[in-house]
Structure formats: C-alpha cells, structure tokens
C-alpha positions as CSV (number, residue, x, y, z in Angstrom):
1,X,168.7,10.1,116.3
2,X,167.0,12.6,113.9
3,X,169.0,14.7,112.3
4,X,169.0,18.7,113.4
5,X,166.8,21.1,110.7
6,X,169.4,23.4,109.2
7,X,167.5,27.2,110.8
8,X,166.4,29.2,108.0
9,X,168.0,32.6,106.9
10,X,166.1,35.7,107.9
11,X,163.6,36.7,104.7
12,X,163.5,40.2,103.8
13,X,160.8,42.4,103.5
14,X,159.2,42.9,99.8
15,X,160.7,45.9,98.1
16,X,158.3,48.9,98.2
17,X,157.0,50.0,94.1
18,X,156.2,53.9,93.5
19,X,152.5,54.3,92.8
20,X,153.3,56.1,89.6
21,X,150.0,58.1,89.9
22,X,149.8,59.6,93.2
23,X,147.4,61.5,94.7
24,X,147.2,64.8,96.3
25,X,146.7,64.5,99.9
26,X,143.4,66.6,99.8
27,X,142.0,64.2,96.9
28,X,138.7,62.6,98.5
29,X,138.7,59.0,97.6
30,X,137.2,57.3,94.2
31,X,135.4,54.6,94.0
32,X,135.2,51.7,91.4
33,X,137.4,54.1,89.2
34,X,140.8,55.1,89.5
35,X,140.2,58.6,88.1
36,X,137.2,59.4,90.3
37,X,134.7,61.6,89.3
38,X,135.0,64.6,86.5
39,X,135.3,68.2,88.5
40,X,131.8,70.1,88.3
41,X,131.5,73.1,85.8
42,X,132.6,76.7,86.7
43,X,130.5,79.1,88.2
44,X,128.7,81.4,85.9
45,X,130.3,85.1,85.6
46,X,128.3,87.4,87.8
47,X,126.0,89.7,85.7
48,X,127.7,93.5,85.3
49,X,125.1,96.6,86.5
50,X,122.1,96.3,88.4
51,X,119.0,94.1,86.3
52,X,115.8,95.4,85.1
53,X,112.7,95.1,87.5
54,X,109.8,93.8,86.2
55,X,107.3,96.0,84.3
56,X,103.7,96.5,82.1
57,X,102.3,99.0,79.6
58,X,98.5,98.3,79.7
59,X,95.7,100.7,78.4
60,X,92.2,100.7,79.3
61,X,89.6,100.5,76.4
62,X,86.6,100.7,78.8
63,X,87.2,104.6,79.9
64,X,88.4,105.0,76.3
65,X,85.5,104.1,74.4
66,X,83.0,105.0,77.1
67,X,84.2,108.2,78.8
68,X,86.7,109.6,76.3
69,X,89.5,109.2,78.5
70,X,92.3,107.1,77.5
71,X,94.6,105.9,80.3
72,X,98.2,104.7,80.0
73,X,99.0,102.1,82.3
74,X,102.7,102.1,83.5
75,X,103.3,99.9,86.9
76,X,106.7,98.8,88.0
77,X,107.2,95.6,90.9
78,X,109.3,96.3,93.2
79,X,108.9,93.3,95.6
80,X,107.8,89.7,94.8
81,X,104.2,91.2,96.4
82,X,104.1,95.3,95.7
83,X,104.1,97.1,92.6
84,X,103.8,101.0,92.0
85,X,101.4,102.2,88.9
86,X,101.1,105.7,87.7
87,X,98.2,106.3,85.0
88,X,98.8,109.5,83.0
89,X,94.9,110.1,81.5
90,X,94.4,111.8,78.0
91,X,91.0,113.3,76.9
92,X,90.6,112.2,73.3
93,X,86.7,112.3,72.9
94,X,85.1,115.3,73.4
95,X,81.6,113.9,73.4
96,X,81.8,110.5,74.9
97,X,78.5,107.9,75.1
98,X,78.8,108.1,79.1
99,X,78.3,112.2,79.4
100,X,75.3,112.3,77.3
101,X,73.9,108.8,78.5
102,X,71.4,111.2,80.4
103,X,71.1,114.3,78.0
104,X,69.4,113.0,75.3
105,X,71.8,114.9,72.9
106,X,75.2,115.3,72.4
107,X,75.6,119.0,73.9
108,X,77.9,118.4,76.8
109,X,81.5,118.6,75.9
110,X,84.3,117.4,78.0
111,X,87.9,118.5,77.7
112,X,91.3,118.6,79.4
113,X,92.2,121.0,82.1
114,X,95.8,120.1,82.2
115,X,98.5,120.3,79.2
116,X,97.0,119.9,75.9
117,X,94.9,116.4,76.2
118,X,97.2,115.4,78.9
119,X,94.2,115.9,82.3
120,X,96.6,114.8,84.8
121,X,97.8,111.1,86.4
122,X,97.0,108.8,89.4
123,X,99.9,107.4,91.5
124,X,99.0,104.1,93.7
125,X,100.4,101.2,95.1
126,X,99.4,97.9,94.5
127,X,99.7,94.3,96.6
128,X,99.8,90.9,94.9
129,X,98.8,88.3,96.9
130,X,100.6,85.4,94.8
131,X,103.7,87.2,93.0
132,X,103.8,90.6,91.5
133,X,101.9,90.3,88.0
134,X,100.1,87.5,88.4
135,X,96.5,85.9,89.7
136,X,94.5,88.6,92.1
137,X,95.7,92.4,92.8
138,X,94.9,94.7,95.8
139,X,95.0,98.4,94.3
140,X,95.0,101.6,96.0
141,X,95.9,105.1,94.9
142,X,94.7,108.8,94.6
143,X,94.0,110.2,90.9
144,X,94.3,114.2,90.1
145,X,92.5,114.9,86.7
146,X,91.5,118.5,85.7
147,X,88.7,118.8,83.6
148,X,86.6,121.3,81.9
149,X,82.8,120.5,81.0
150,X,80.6,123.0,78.4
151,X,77.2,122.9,77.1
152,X,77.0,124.8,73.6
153,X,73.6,126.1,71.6
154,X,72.6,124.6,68.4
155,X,74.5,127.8,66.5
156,X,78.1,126.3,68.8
157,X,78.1,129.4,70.8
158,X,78.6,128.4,74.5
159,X,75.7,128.2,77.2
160,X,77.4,126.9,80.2
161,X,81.4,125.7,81.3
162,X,82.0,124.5,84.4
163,X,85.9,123.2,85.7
164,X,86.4,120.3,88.1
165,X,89.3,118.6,89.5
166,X,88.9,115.4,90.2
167,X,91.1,114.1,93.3
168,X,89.7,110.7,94.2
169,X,91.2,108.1,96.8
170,X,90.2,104.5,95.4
171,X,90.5,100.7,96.2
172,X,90.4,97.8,93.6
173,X,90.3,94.8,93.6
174,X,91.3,93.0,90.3
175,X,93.3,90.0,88.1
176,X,95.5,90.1,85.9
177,X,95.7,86.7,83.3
178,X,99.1,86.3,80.7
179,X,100.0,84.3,77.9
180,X,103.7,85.0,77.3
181,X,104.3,89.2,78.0
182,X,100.5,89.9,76.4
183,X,98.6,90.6,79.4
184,X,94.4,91.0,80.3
185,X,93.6,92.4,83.4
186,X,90.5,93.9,85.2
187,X,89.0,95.3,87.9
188,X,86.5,96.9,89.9
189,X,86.3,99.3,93.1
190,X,85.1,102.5,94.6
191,X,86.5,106.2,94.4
192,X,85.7,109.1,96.7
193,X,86.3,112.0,95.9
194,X,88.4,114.3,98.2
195,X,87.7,117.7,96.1
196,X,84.0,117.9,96.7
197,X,82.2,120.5,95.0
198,X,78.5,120.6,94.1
199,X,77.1,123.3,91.7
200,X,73.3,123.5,91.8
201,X,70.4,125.4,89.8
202,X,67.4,126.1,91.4
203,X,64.2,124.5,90.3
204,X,63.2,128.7,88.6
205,X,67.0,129.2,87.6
206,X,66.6,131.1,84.3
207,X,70.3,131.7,83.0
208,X,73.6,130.1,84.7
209,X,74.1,132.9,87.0
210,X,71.7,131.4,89.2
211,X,73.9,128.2,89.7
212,X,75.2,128.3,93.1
213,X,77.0,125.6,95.5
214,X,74.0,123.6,97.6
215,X,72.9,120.3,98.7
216,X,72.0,119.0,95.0
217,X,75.4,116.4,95.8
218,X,76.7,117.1,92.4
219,X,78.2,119.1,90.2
220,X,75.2,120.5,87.3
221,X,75.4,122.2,83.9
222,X,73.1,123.7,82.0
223,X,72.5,122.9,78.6
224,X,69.8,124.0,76.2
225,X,66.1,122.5,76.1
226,X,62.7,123.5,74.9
227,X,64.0,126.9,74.4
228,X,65.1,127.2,78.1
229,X,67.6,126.1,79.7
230,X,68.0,122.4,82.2
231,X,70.3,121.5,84.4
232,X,71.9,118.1,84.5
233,X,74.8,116.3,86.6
234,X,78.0,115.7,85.6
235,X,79.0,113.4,88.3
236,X,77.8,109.6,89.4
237,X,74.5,109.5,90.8
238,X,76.7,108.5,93.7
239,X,78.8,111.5,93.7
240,X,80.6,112.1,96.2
241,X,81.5,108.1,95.8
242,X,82.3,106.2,92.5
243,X,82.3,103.0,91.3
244,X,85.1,102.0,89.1
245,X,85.7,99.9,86.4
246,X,89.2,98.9,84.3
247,X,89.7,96.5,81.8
248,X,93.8,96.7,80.7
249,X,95.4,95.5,77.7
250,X,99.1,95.8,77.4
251,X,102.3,93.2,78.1
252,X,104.3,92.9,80.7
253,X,108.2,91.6,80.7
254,X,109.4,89.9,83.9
C-alpha cells in the first residue's frame, strides 16, 4: 500500500515593504513616470490701479492748410466699439486759400471769437464697427466755433466785420489705417448748421448799413471793389448744410 503524503505546514503570507515614497491621497495618478508631471507656473500678480484706456492725438492738415483752422484731435475708447473725441480748433491763418477762393484778393480776414486763437471745440461720439481704432468709423458730434470775419480797404482801415457762431450737428463716415501707434485716418460727411443766420446786401446796397437778414441763405460781407463796395458769402454754397472733409495725422497707443 502507498505510503500517506506527510500534509504540508500552513505558508504564510509575504511580509508587506513600506513604499518609501508615498503619495498624498489627493495626488492624481502619473503615468510612465514615477514623479508625474512638473506643477504649472504661478499665476501672474494682478496689476495695482485701474489701466489706461486706449487713446490718439491726431491733427488735421486739410482745415489747416486750406481754412486756417488747425484742429487738435484728442478721442478716448471707451468700449471695444465707441470712442468719444473732442476737437479744440485754433485760428492760425488769418487769410486762408479757401475764404478768398471766390474774392479774387486776399481782403477777407478771419479770426477767433473765443480765447486768443483758441475758436472753440466739437464733442462727438464715435462707433467702430470692427474694434475701437481700427478699419471704418461712424462719427457724430456737434461743433461750437466762434468766429469773426472783416473786410479791410487797401490803406488796412476796416470796411466790413461780421461775427458767426458756428454750431453744426455732423455725421462722418471715415477709416483710420496704423503702422505701430502712427496713425492716417480720413473722412467725409455733412454738417448742418443749428445757428442759422443769413446777412444779405441788396442788389443797390451802398455802404454796410444796408446789410440786413433775408433769404440770400448766407451769411455776406462786403469788401471793397471798383471803388464800391460787393458783397460776397462767407458760408458754403450749401449753407445752411456742409460738406466735410478730415484727413488726421497723429498716433494712437492701445
């Protein structure tokens, strides 16, 4: 008969070994490493005191040069699509091409009504359709520019003055191109003019107390001629209605 199989003592259970690198129970689990992946940079400090909207200093050569009126262009965005401008307007030519286009002769003077050169400003609001500063602009705004107008005799003794306020509602539309903060922009648009006067000469008028409001639809000075005296306009053939022109030169930091 076989012989019994002596039974087997009971085998323990391996002994347990520390993981000598444990983990913290929130830890998410690496893999193919055993260190996992590095921690992501801090945060950037937050930025003390409130930061700088975006703004541009333009002027306009093309009232400069042609109307003697120099414009300083100063427009802060406010939103990605609206900016405000204000345009504070200096006289600085006294006898510019565009008030004696029609004369013949330099005898029509313009000057400033307001504080030294300073005529007045405009204030408007302007929409972007892309971003503020850049591709097409909607503008719209009133102006409020006093100025004076005077005729003077060959000897520089006055013939005629005449004072206007000019308070004109207008809408642009324009572009603005940059390279870098240096900034070309332009426009064109319509003004009307909310402060209509007219000041008219009849056709016998023989000195300027016969100039008198009427339906001439304009404002007329006289200036000397032949001897005499003629009247002329010194508002748009299309008075009470404008057409407006800018071409801005400036830079702009957004």
């Amino acid at each position: 008969a076989p012989e019994p199989v002596p039974a087997q003592p009971p085998q323990s259970a391996p002994a347990t070994v520390a993981d000598p690198y444990p983990q913290a129970a929130s830890a998410p689990p690496s893999y193919g490493s055993s260190y996992g992946e590095p921690p992501p940079p801090p945060a950037p400090p937050p930025k003390d005191g409130p930061s700088i909207p975006p703004f541009s200093v333009r002027v306009d050569p093309f009232n400069w040069i042609l109307q003697g009126q120099l414009g300083f262009e100063l427009e802060v965005g406010l939103l990605k699509w609206l900016s405000v401008e204000t345009v504070p307007m200096f006289v600085v030519d006294s006898t510019p091409p565009w008030l004696n286009f029609g004369g013949g002769d330099a005898r029509v003077y313009q000057g400033s009504g307001g504080l030294g050169a300073l005529s007045g400003a405009s204030l408007g609001v302007n929409f972007w359709p892309q971003r503020v500063f850049r591709g097409y602009v909607i503008r719209t705004g009133f102006t409020n520019y006093s100025l004076e107008y005077e005729t003077k005799s060959a000897d520089g003794s006055r013939v005629d003055f005449v004072p206007h306020v000019q308070r004109q509602f207008y809408v642009m539309l324009g572009s603005v191109s940059r390279w870098g903060p240096f900034t070309i922009g332009g426009g064109i648009g319509l003004g009307y003019e909310l402060n209509k006067e007219t000041r008219c000469f009849p056709s016998d008028a023989r000195t300027v107390a016969d100039a008198k409001p009427g339906n001439c639809d304009e404002i007329q000075i006289a200036t000397p001629f032949n001897g005499g005296l003629t009247a002329i306009g010194i508002t748009p053939f299309t008075y009470p209605w404008e057409i407006l022109g800018r071409i801005s030169l400036g830079v702009t930091i957004d």
